[in-house]
DRENDORO-849279 format. One record per residue: residue number from 0; residue in three letters; z negated, y negated, x negated of N, C-alpha, C in turn. Coordinates in steps of 0.05 Angstrom, whole numbers, plus 5000, padded with zeros to 4 digits. Each point is the difference from the previous one (the first is absolute). Last residue first. Example, Ala and Ser with C-alpha at 12.3 -4.5 7.8 and 13.67 -1.06 7.14 Angstrom:
2
- n,res,n.Z,n.Y,n.X,ca.Z,ca.Y,ca.X,c.Z,c.Y,c.X
- 1,SER,4858,5045,4743,4999,4976,4984,4986,4978,5015
- 0,ALA,5001,5115,4994,5000,4976,5018,5000,4976,4982
***
This chain:
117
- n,res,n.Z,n.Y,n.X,ca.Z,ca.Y,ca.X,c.Z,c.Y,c.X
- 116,UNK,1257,7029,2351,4990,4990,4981,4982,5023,4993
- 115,UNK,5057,5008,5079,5014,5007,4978,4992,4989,4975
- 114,UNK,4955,5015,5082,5010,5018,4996,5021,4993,4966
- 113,UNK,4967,4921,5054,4976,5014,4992,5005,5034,4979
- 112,UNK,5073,4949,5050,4989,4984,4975,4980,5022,4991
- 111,UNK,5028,5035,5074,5022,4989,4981,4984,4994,4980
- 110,UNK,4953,4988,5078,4995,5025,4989,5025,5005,4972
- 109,UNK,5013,4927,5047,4971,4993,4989,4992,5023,4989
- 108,UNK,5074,4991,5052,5008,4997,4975,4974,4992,4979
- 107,UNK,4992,5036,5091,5010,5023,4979,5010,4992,4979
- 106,UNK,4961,4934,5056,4984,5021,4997,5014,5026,4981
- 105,UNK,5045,4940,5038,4980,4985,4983,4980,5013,4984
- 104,UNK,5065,5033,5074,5014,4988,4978,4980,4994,4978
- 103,UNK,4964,5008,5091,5003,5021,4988,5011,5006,4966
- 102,UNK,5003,4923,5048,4971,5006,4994,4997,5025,4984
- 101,UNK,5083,4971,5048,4988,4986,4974,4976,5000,4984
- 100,UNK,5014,5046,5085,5027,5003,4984,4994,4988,4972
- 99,UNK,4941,4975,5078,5001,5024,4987,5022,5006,4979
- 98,UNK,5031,4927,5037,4966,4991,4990,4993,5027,4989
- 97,UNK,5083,5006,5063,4992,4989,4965,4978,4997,4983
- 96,UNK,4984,5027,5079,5008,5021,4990,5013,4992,4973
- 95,UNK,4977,4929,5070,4977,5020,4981,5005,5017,4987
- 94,UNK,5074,4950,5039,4975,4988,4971,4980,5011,5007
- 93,UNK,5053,5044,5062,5016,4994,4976,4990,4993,4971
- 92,UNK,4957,4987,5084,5003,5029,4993,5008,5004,4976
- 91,UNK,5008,4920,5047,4972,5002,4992,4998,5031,4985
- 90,UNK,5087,4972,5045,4991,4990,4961,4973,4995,5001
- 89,UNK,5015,5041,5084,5020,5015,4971,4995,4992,4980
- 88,UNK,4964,4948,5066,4989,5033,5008,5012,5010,4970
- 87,UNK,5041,4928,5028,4973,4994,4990,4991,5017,4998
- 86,UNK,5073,5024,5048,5005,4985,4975,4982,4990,4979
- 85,UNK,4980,5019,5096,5016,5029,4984,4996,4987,4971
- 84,UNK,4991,4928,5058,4974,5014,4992,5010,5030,4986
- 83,UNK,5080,4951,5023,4978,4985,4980,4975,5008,4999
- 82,UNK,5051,5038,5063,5016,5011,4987,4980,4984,4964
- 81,UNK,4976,4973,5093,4993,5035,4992,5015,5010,4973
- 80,UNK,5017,4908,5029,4972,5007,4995,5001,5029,4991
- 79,UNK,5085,4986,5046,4993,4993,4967,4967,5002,4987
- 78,UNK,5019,5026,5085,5011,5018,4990,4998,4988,4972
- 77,UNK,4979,4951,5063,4978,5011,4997,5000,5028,4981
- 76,UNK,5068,4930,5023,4985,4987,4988,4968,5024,4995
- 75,UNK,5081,5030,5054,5000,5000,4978,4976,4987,4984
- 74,UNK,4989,5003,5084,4997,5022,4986,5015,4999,4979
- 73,UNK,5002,4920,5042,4977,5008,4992,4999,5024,4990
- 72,UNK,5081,4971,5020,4999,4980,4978,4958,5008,4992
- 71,UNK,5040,5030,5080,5011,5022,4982,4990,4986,4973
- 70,UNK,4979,4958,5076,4994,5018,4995,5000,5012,4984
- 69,UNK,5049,4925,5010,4967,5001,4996,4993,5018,4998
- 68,UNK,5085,5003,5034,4994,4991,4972,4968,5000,4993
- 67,UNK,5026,5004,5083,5002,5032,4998,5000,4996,4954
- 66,UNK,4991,4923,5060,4983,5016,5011,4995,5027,4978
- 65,UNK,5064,4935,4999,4988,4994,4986,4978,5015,4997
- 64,UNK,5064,5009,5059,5010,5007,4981,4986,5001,4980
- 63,UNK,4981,4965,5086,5000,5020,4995,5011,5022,4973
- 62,UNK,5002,4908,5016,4972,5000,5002,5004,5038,4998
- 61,UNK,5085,4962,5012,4985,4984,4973,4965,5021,4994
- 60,UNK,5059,5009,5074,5005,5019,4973,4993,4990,4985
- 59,UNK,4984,4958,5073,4989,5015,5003,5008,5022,4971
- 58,UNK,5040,4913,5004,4973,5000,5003,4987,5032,5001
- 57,UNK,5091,4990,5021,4993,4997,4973,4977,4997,4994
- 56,UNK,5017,5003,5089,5010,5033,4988,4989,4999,4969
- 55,UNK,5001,4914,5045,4975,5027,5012,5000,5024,4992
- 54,UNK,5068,4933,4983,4991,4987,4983,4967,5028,5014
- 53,UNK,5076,5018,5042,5011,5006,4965,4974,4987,4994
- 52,UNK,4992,4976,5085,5008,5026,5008,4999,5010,4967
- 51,UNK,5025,4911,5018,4959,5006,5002,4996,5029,5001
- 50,UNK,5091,4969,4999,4985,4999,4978,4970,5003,4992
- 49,UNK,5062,5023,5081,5006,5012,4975,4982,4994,4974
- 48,UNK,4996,4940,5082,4980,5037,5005,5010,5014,4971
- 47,UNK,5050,4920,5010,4975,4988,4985,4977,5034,5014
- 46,UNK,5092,5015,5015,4998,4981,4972,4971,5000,4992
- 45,UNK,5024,5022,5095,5009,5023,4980,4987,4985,4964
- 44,UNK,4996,4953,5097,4977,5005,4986,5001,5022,4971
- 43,UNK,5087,4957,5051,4976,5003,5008,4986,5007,4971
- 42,UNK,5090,4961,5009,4996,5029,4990,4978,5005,5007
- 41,UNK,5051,4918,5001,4989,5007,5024,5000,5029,5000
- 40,UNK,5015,4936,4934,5022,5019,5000,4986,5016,5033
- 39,UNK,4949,4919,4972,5026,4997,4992,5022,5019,5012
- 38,UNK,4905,5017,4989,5007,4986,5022,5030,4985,5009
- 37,UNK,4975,5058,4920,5002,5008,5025,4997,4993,5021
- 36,UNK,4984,4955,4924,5032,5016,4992,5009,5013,5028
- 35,UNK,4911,4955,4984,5019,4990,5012,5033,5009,4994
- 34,UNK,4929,5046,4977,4988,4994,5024,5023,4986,5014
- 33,UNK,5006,5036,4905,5018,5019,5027,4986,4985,5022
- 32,UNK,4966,4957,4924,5031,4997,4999,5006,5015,5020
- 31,UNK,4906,4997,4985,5017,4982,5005,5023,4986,5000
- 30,UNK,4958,5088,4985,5001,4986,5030,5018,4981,5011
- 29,UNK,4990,5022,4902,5027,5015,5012,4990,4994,5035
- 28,UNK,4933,4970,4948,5024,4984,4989,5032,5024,5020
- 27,UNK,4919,5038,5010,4992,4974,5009,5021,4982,4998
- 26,UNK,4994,5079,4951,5006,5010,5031,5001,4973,5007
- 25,UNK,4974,4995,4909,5031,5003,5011,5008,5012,5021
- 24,UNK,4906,4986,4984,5008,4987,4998,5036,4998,5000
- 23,UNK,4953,5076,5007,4990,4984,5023,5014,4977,5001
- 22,UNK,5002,5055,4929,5012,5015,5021,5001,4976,5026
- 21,UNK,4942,4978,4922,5031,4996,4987,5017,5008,5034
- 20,UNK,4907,5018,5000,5006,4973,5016,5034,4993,4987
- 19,UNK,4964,5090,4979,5002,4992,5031,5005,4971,5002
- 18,UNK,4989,5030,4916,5036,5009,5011,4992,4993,5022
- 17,UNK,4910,4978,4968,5034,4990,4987,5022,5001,5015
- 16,UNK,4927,5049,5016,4998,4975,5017,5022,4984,4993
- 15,UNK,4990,5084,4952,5007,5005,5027,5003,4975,5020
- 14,UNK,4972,5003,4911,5025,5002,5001,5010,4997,5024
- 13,UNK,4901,4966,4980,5012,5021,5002,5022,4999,5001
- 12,UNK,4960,4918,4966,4979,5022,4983,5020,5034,5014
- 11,UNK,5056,4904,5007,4986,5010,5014,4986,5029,4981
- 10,UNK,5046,4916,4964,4984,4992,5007,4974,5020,5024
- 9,UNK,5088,5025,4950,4983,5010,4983,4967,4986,5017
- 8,UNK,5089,4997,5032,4991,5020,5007,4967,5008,4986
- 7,UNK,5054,4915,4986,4985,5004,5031,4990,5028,5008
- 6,UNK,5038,4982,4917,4977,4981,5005,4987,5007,5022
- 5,UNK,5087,5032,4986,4980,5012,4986,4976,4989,5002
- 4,UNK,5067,4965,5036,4997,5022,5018,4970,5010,4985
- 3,UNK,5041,4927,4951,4990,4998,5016,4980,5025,5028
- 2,UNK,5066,5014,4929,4973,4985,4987,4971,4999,5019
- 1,UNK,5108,5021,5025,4971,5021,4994,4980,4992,4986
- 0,UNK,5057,4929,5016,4994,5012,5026,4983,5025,4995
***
């Protein structure tokens, strides 16, 4: 059964369309048990309004939840960039100054030699 779920969630490209038709789809199946549960118990329209009612609520926290994810999921994502151009920046700096560093090195062990023959 979660194999399955999984399949079907994976068949949709946004999450959001996902959990919405999952939401949708077990509203539909629970209709169709309180439609006639409640014709039965002569409890009116309470049952099957309850569920279209939870399955609209859920939907909307779906999409909106996702909303406020995105967002944040971008300034971070823009926060890492920034943080990887820094980073590039640094070990460009870094290996030049090595580079000088070693150069320098080369040079005084070249004066070295020279000085002590």
């Amino acid at each position: 059964m979660a194999k399955r779920a999984k399949k079907n969630l994976e068949e949709y490209e946004d999450v959001r369309v996902a959990a919405t038709s999952r939401i949708w789809g077990i509203a539909v199946g629970m209709l169709a048990i309180c439609i006639p549960l409640s014709a039965v118990t002569r409890s009116g329209p309470l049952l099957p309004l309850a569920t279209i009612a939870g399955a609209a609520v859920g939907t909307a926290a779906v999409w909106r939840s996702d909303d406020k994810k995105s967002k944040t999921h971008s300034l971070a994502q823009q926060k890492v960039e920034l943080l990887e151009q820094r980073i590039a920046n640094l070990e460009t700096i870094v290996s030049s100054d090595d580079f000088d560093l070693r150069m320098k090195i080369k040079q005084l062990e070249s004066s070295d030699r020279k000085t002590d023959y």
